[in-house]
DOVEX-779263 format. One record per residue (C-alpha): residue number from 1; residue in three letters; x, z negated, y negated. Coordinates in steps of 0.1 Angstrom, whole numbers, plus 2048, in hexadecimal, padded with zeros to 3 digits. Example, Ala and Ser with C-alpha at 12.3 -4.5 7.8 and 13.67 -1.06 7.14 Angstrom:
1 | Ala | 87B | 7B2 | 82D .
2 | Ser | 889 | 7B9 | 80B .
***
This chain:
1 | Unk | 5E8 | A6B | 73F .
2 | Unk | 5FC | A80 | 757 .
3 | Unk | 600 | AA0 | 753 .
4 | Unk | 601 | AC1 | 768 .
5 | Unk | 620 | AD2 | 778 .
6 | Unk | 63D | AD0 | 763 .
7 | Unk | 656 | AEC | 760 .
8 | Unk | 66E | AD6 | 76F .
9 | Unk | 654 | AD1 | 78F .
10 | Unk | 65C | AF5 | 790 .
11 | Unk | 67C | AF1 | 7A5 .
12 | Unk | 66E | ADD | 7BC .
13 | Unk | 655 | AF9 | 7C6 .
14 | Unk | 671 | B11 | 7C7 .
15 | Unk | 666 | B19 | 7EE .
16 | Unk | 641 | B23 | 7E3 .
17 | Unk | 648 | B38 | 7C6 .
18 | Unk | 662 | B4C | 7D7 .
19 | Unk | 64C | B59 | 7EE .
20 | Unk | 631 | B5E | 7D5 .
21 | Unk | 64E | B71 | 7C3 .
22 | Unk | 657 | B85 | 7DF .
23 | Unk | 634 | B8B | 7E9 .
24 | Unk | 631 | B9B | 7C8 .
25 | Unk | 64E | BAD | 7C5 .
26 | Unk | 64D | BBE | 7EB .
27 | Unk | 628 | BCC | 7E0 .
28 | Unk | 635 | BD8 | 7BF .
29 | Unk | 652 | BED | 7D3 .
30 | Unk | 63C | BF5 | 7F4 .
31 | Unk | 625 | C05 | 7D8 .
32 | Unk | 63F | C18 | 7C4 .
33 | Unk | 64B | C24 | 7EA .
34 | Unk | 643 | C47 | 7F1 .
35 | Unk | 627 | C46 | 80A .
36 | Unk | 63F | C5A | 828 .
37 | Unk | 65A | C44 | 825 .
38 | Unk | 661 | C2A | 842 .
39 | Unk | 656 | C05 | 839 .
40 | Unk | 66F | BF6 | 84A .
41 | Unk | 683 | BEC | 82A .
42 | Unk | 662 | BD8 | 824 .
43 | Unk | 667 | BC0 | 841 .
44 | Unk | 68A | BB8 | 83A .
45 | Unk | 683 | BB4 | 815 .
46 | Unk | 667 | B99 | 825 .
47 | Unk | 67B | B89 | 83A .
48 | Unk | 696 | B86 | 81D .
49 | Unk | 67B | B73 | 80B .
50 | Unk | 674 | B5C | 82C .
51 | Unk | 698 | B55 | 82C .
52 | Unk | 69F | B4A | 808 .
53 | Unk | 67C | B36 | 807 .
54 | Unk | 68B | B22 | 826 .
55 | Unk | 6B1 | B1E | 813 .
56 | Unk | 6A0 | B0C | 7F5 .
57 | Unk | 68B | AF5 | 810 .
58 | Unk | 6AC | AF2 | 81E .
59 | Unk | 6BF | AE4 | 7FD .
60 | Unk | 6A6 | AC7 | 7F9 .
61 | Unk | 6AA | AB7 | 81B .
62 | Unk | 6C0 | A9E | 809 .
63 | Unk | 6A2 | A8F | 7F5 .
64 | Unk | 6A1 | A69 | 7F1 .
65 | Unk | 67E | A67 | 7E6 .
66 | Unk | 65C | A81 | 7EE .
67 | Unk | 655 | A91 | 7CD .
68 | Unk | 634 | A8D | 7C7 .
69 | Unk | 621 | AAF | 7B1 .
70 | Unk | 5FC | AB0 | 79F .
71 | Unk | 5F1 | A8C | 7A2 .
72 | Unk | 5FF | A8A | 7C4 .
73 | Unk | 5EB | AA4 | 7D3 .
74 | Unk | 60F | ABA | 7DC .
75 | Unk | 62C | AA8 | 7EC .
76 | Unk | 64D | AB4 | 7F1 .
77 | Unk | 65C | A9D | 810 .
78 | Unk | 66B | AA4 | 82E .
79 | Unk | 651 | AA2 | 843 .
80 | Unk | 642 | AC3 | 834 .
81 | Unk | 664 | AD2 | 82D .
82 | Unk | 66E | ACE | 852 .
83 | Unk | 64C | ADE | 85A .
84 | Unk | 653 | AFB | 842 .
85 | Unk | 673 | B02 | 854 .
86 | Unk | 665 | B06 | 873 .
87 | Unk | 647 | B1A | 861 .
88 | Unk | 65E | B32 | 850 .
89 | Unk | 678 | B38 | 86C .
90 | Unk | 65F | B41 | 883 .
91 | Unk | 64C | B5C | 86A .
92 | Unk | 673 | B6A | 864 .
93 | Unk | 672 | B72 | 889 .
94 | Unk | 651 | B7D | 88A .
95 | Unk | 658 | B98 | 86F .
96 | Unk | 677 | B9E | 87E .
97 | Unk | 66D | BAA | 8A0 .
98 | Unk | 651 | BBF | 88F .
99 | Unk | 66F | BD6 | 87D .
100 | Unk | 66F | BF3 | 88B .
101 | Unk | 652 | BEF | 8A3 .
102 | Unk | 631 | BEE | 88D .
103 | Unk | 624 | C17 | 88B .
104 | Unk | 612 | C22 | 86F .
105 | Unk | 5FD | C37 | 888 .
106 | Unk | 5EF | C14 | 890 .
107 | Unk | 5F3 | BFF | 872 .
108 | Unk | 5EB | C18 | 854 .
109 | Unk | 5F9 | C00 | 839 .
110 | Unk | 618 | BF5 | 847 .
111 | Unk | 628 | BE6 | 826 .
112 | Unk | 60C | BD1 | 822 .
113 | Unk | 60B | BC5 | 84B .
114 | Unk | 62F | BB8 | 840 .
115 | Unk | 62C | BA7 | 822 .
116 | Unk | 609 | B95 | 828 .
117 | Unk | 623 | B7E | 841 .
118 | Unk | 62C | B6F | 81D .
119 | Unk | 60B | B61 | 812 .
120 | Unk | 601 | B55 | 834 .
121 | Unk | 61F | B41 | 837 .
122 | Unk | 61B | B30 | 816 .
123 | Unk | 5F9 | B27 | 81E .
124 | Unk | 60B | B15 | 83C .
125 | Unk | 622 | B01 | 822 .
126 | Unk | 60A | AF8 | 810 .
127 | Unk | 5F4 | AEB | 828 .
128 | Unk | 611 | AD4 | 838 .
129 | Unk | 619 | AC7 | 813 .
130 | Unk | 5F8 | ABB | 806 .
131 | Unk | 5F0 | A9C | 7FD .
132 | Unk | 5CC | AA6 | 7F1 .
133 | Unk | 5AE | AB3 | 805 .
134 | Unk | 5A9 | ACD | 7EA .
135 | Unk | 5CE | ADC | 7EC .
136 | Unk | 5CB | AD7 | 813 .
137 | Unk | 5AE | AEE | 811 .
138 | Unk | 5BD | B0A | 7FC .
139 | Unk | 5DB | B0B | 811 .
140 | Unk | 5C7 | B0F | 82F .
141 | Unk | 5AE | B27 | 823 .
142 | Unk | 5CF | B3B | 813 .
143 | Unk | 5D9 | B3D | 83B .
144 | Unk | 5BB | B42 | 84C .
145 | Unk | 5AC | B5E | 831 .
146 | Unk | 5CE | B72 | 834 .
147 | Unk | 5CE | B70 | 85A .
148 | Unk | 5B2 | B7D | 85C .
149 | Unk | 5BA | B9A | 84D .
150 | Unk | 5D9 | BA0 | 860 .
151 | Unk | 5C4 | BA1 | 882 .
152 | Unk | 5AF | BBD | 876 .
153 | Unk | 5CD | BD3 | 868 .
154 | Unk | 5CD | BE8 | 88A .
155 | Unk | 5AD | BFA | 87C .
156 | Unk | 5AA | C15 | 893 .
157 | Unk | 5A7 | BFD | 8B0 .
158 | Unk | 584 | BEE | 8B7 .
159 | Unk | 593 | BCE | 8CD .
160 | Unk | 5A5 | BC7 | 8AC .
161 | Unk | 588 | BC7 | 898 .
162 | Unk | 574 | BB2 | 8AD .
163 | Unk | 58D | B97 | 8AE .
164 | Unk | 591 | B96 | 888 .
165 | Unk | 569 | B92 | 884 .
166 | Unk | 566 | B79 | 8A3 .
167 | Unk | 583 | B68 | 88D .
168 | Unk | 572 | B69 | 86D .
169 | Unk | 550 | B62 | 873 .
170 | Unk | 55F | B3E | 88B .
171 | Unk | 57C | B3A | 873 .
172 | Unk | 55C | B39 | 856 .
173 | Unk | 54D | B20 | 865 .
174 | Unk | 568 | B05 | 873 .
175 | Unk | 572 | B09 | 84B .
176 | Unk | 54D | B02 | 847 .
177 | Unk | 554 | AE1 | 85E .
178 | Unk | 570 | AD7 | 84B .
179 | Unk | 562 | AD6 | 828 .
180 | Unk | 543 | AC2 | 834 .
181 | Unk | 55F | AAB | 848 .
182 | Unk | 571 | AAA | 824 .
183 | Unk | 551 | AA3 | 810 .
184 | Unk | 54A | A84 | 824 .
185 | Unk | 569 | A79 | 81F .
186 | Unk | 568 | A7C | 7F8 .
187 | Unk | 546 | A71 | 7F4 .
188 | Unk | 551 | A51 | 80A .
189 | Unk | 570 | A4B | 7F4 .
190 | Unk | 56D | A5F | 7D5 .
191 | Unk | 58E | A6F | 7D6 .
192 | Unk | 59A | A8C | 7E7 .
193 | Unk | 5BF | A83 | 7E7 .
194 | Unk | 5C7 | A73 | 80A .
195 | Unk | 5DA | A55 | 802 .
196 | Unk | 5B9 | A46 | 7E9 .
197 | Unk | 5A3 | A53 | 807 .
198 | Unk | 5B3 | A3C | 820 .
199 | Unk | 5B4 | A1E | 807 .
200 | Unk | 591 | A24 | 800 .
201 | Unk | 585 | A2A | 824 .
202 | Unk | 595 | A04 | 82D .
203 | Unk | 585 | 9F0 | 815 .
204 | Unk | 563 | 9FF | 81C .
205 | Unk | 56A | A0A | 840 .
206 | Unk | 548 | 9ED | 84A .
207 | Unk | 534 | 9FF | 834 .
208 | Unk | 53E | A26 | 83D .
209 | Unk | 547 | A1D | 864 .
210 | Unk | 52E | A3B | 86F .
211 | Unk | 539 | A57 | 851 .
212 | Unk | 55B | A55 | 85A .
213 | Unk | 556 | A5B | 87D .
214 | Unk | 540 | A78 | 872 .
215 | Unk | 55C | A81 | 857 .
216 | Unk | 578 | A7F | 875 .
217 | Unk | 565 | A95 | 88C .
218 | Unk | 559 | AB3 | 878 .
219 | Unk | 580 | AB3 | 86E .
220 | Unk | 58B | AB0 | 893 .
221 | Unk | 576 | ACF | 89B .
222 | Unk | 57F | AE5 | 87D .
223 | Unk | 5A6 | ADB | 880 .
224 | Unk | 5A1 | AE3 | 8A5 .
225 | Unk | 594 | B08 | 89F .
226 | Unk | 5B3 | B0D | 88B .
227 | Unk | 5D1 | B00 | 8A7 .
228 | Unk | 5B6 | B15 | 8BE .
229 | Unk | 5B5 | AEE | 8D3 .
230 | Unk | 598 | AF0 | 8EC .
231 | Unk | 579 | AEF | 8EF .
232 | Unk | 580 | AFB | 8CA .
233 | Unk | 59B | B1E | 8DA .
234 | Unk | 57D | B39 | 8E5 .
235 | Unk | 585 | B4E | 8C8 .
236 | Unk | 5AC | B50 | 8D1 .
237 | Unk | 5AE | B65 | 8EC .
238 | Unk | 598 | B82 | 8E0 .
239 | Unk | 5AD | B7E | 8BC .
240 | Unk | 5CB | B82 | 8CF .
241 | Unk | 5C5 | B9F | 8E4 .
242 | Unk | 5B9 | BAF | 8C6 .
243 | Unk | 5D2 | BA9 | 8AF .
244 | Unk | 5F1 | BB9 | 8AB .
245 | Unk | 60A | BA9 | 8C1 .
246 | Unk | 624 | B9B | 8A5 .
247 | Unk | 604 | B8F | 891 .
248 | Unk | 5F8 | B7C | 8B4 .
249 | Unk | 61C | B6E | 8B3 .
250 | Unk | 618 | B61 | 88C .
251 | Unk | 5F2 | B52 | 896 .
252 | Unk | 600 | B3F | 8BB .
253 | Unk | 61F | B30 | 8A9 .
254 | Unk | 61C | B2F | 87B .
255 | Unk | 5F8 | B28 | 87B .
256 | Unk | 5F4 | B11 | 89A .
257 | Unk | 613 | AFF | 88D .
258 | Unk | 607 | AFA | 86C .
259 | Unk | 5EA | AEE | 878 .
260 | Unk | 5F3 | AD5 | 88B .
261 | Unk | 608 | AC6 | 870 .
262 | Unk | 5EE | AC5 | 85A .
263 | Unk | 5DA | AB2 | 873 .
264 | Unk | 5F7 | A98 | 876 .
265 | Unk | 5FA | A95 | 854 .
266 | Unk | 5D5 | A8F | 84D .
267 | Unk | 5C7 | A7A | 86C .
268 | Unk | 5E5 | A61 | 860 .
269 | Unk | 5E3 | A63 | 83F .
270 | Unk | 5BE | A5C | 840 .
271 | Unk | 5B5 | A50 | 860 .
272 | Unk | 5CE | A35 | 866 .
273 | Unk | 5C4 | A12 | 86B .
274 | Unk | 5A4 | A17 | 85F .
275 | Unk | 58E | A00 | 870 .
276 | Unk | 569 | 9F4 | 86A .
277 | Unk | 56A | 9D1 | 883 .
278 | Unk | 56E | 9CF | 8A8 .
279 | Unk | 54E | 9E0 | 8AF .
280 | Unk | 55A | 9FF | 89A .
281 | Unk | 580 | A05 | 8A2 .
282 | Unk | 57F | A25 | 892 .
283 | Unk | 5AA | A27 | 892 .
284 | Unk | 5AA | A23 | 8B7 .
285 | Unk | 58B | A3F | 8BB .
286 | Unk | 5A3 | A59 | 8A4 .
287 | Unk | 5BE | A57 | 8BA .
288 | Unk | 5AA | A58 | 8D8 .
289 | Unk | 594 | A75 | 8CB .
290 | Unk | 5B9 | A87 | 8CB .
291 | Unk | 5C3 | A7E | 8ED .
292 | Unk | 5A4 | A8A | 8FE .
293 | Unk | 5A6 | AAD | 8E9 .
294 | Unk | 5CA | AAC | 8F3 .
295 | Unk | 5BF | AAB | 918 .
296 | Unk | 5A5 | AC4 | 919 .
297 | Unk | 5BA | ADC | 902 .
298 | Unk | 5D5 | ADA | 91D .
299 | Unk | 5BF | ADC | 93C .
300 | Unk | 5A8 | AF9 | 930 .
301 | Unk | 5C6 | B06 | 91F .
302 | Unk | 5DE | B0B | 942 .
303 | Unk | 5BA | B10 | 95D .
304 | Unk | 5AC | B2B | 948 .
305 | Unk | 5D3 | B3B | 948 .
306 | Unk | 5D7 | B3C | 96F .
307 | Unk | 5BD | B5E | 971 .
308 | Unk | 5CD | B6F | 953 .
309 | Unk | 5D3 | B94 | 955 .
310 | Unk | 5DF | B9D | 934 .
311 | Unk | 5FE | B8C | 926 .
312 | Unk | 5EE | B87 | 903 .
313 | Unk | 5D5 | B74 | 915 .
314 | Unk | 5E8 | B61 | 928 .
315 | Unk | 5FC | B57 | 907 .
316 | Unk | 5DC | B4B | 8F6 .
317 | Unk | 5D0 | B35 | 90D .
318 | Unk | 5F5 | B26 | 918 .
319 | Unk | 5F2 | B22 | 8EC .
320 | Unk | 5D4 | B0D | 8F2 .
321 | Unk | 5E7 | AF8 | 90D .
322 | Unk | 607 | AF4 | 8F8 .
323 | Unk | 5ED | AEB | 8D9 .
324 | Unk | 5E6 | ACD | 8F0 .
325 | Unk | 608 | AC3 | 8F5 .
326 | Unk | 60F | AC4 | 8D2 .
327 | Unk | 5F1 | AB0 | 8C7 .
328 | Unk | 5FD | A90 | 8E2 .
329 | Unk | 618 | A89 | 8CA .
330 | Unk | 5FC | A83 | 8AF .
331 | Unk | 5E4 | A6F | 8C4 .
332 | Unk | 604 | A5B | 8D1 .
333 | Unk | 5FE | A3E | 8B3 .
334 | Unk | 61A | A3B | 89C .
335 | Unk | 61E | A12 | 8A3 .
336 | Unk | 643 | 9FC | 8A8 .
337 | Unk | 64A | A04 | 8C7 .
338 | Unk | 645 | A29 | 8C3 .
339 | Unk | 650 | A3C | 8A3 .
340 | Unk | 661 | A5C | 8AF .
341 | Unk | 63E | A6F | 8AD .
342 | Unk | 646 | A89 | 88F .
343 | Unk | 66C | A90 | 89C .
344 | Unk | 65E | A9B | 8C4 .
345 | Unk | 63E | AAC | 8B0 .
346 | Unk | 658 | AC2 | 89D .
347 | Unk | 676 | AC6 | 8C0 .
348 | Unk | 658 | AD5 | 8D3 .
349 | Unk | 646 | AEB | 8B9 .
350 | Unk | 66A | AFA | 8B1 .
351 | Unk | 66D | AFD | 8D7 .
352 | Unk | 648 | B0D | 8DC .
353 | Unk | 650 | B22 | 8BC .
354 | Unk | 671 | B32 | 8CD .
355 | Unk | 65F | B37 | 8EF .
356 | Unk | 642 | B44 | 8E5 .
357 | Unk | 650 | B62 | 8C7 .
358 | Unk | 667 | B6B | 8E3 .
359 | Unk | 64C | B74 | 8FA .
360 | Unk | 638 | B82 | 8E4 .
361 | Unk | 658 | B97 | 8DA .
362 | Unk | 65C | BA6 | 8F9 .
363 | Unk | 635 | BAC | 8FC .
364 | Unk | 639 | BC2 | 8E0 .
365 | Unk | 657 | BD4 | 8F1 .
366 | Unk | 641 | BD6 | 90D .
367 | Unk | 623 | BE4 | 900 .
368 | Unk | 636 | BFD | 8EE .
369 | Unk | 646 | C0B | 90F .
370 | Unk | 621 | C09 | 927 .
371 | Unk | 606 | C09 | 908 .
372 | Unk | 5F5 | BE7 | 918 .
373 | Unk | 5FB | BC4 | 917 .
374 | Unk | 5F2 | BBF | 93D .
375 | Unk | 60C | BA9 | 94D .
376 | Unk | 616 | BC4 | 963 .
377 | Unk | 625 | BD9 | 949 .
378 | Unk | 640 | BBD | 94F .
379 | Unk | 643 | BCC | 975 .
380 | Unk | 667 | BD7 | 981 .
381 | Unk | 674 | BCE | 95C .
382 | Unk | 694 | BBE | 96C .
383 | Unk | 69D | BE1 | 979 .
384 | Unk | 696 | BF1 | 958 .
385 | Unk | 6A8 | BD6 | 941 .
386 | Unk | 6B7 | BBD | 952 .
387 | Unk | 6C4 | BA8 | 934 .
388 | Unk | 6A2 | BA9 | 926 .
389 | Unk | 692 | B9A | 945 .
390 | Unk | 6AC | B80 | 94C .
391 | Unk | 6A5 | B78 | 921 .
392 | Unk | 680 | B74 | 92A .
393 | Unk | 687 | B5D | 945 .
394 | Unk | 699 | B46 | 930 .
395 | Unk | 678 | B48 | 91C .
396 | Unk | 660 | B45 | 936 .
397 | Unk | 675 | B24 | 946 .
398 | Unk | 673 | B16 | 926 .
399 | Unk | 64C | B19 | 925 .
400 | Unk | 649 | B0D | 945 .
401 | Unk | 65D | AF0 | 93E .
402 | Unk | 677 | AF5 | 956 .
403 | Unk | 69B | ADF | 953 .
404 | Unk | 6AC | AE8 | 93E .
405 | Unk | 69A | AF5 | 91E .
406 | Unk | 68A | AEC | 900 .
407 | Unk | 669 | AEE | 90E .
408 | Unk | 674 | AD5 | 92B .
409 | Unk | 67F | ABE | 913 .
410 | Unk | 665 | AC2 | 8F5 .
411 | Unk | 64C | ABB | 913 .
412 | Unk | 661 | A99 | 91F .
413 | Unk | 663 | A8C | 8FA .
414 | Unk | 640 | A8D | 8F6 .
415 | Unk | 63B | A81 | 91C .
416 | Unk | 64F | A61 | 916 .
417 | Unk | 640 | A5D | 8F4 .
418 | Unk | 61A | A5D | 904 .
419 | Unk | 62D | A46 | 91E .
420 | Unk | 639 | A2D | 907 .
421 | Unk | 617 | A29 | 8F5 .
422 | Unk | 607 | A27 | 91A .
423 | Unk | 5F4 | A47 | 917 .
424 | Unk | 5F7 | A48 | 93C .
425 | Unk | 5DD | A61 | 947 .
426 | Unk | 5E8 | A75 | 92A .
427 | Unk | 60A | A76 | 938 .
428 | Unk | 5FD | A82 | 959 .
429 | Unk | 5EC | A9C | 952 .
430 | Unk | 606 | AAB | 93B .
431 | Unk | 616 | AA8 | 95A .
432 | Unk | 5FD | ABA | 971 .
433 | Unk | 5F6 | AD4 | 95E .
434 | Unk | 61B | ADC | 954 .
435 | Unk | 620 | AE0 | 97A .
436 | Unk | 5FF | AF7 | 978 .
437 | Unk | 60F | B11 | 960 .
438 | Unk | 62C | B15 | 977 .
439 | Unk | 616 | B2E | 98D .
440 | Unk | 60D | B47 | 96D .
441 | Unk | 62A | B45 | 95E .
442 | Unk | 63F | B4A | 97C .
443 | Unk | 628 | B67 | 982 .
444 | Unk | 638 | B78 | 968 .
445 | Unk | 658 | B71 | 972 .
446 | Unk | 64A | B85 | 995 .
447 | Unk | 642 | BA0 | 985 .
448 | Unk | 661 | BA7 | 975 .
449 | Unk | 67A | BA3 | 995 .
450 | Unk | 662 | BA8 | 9AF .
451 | Unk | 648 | BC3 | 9A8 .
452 | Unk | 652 | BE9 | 9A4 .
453 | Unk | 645 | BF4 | 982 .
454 | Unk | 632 | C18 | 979 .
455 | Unk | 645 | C1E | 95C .
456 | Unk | 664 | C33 | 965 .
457 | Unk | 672 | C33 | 949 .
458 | Unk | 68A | C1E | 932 .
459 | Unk | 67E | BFD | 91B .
460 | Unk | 674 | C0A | 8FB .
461 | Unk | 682 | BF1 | 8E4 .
462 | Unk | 691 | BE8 | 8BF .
463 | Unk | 6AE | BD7 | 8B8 .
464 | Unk | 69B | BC2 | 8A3 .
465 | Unk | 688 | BB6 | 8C3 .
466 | Unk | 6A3 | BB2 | 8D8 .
467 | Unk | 6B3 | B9A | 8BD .
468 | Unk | 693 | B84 | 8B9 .
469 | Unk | 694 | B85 | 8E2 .
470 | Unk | 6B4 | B79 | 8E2 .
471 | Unk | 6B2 | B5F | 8C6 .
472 | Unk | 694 | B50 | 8D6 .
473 | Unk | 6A4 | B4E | 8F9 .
474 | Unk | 6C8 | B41 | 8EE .
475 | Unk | 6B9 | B25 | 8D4 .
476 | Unk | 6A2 | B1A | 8EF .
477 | Unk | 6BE | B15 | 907 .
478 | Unk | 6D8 | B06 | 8ED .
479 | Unk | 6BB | AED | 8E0 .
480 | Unk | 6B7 | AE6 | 908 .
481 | Unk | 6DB | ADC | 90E .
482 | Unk | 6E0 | ACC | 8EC .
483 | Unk | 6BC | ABA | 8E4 .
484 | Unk | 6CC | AA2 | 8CE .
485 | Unk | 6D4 | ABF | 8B2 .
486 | Unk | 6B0 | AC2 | 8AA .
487 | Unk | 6A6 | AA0 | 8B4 .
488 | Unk | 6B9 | A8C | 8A3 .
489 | Unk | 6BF | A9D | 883 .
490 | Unk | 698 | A9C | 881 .
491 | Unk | 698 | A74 | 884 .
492 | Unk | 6B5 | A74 | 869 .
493 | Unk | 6A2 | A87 | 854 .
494 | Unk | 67F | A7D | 856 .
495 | Unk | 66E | A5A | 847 .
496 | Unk | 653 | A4E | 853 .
497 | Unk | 649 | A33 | 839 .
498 | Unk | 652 | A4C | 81E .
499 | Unk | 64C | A73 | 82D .
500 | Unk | 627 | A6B | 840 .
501 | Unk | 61D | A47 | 833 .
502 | Unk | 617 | A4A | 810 .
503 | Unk | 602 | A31 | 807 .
***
């Protein structure tokens, strides 16, 4: 019989349990803390734990072999690893720019805003390393139940608690979608770990040809709700302008990202090549089911952009047309002549990670100085702090996918990728609508060189804002010039038949 963790297991789960260590420790001392002192100790203490989580994940990229934990339902491969990176380097930023800029006027428990980052995130990494629906769903409800919270913790502020009950009351009920997509799928296989499911779903795929599509969908629309993927995104905006800004940043890039890995991971795990006859070709259907969300998310996402007024706004929906890029690489079918899928997935979400925490860092700067998170509080902001605007050019370039950045090249990737599995139209209109963004996002760029702006006086900033500002504009030049760094270290790294197939 086998048994349960081992204490040996332990090591390999070094990443989890030091942030469950560290999430426990920074309450203890933010507790013991007199109640005037600053928290800013807090954050670097959090993004200390971040740092050392992501230095263990870092030590076990040598692994030969996945190591597989609980009767397979927790896997340690590179896939996830590679994810988790990404995951907790961009929720090390995300605290990072907060130092120094969160108020306890507007957040009463500031200690608490910090250290919730660390619980969140895990629910991330465990999401991306599950092999079991019923793991899957404990990291994801870990996530979702602890952003939640963090979108309300602006009390005072009635657009902030509006957001967090529009995102509780939807989140509720795409989890709702997602068990009753899950139950399907065990009652059809009688297993909830995702390797037996897809074994189970082929031999009986005749028999179960309708349930699976009815299993596939209710997934499809509860994993869309979650990456905020239209027509699934109406709660994003609203939660965004309502949230405070960093927390907006950890929802557009940690959550959406883990998201969408999860999605990869399952729809292939479970999905692939599962066919009931010609009649039924329920493989083919998945992928297209992905394309055509993929579409929409990028065509509402970039239309419903162009009459933004308020940055945060704008963000959101450019989120929902970036979740669209993100998901062709998944609808793009692993097959022969096309196998490069997870290593452009992971070049553009570190690309859309770096542009989009650097905006929001400078949103934050920016509503500090005018009190709004209108896009003309970015007016005249070249003649205020010229470094800073040229920084948020680089950033805004890279959005727009302009040569040459890591967006420009995350977007060409995934263009030839969709090309080389003759995804034609989808190619296009990730074309189209990439040339569409130009005019908002450009608009911004108007605003700070070309309109005067009402506030007189200097930028109020942090170091700790400039620095993320900085890191995000430099990395997403460098990984511009030099693609290859990312690119191919990902391809040496990852394994397909070993790190997604593991049947």
């Amino acid at each position: 019989m086998e048994q349960g963790i081992q204490l040996s297991d332990l090591a390999h789960l070094a990443p989890e349990l030091t942030l469950v260590i560290s999430a426990v420790i920074i309450s203890l001392i933010d507790l013991l803390m007199p109640r005037h002192r600053s928290r800013t100790v807090i954050g670097w203490l959090t993004i200390a734990g971040l740092l050392a989580a992501a230095a263990f994940i870092g030590m076990r990229l040598n692994l030969e072999e996945p190591i597989e934990l609980l009767h397979h339902s927790y896997r340690v491969d590179h896939f996830g690893d590679l994810v988790k990176l990404v995951l907790l380097g961009s929720t090390a930023l995300i605290v990072l720019m907060s130092i120094g800029g969160i108020k306890q006027k507007e957040i009463p428990h500031v200690g608490e805003y910090y250290y919730f980052y660390l619980p969140a995130v895990l629910g991330g990494m465990i999401m991306v390393s599950s092999g079991d629906l019923i793991t899957l769903f404990v990291g994801l409800e870990l996530l979702s139940i602890t952003s939640y919270i963090m979108v309300a913790m602006k009390k005072k502020d009635s657009r902030s608690n509006e957001g967090a009950f529009k995102y509780v009351v939807l989140g509720g009920v795409s989890s709702a979608m997602i068990l009753y997509g899950m139950s399907f799928l065990y009652g059809m296989s009688g297993s909830t770990n995702l390797a037996e499911i897809n074994a189970q779903l082929s031999l009986y795929s005749g028999s179960f040809g309708a349930l699976i599509y009815v299993a596939f969908f209710l997934l499809l629309a509860g994993f869309g709700f979650k990456i905020a993927a239209a027509p699934f995104h109406t709660w994003a905006p609203d939660v965004y302008q309502g949230a405070p800004t960093p927390v907006t940043a950890f929802l557009a890039v940690v959550s959406k990202a883990a998201g969408l890995a999860l999605m990869f991971r399952v729809f292939y795990m479970v999905f692939f090549q599962v066919n009931a006859g010609p009649n039924l070709p329920i493989d083919a259907d998945v992928y297209m089911s992905l394309s055509v969300l993929a579409a929409i998310s990028m065509i509402a996402g970039h239309f419903m952009a162009l009459k933004q007024k308020n940055m945060k706004r704008l963000l959101a929906y450019s989120g929902i047309a970036n979740a669209g890029y993100l998901l062709v690489p998944i609808a793009a079918k692993i097959s022969l002549i096309h196998t490069s899928n997870f290593s452009e997935f992971i070049y553009y979400m570190v690309a859309y990670a770096l542009m989009n925490i650097g905006a929001f860092a400078l949103l934050f700067t920016i509503e500090a100085t005018s009190g709004s998170s209108e896009i003309k509080g970015f007016a005249g902001l070249y003649y205020r702090a010229p470094w800073t605007a040229v920084a948020m050019v680089l950033i805004i370039l890279s959005l727009a996918g302009i040569p040459v950045t890591a967006g420009f090249f995350g977007k060409l990737f995934i263009l030839l990728g969709a090309l080389e599995m003759k995804l034609y139209w989808l190619a296009i209109i990730m074309i189209l609508t990439s040339v569409v963004s130009y005019y908002y996002y450009f608009g911004v760029i108007r605003q700070m060189f070309m309109r005067s702006g009402e506030e007189p006086e200097k930028l109020k900033t942090t170091i700790p804002q400039q620095i993320t500002l900085w890191v995000c504009a430099g990395l997403g030049i460098v990984l511009g010039f030099f693609p290859g760094l990312l690119l191919n270290y990902v391809e040496s790294v990852f394994r397909l038949g070993k790190d997604l197939f593991i049947y």
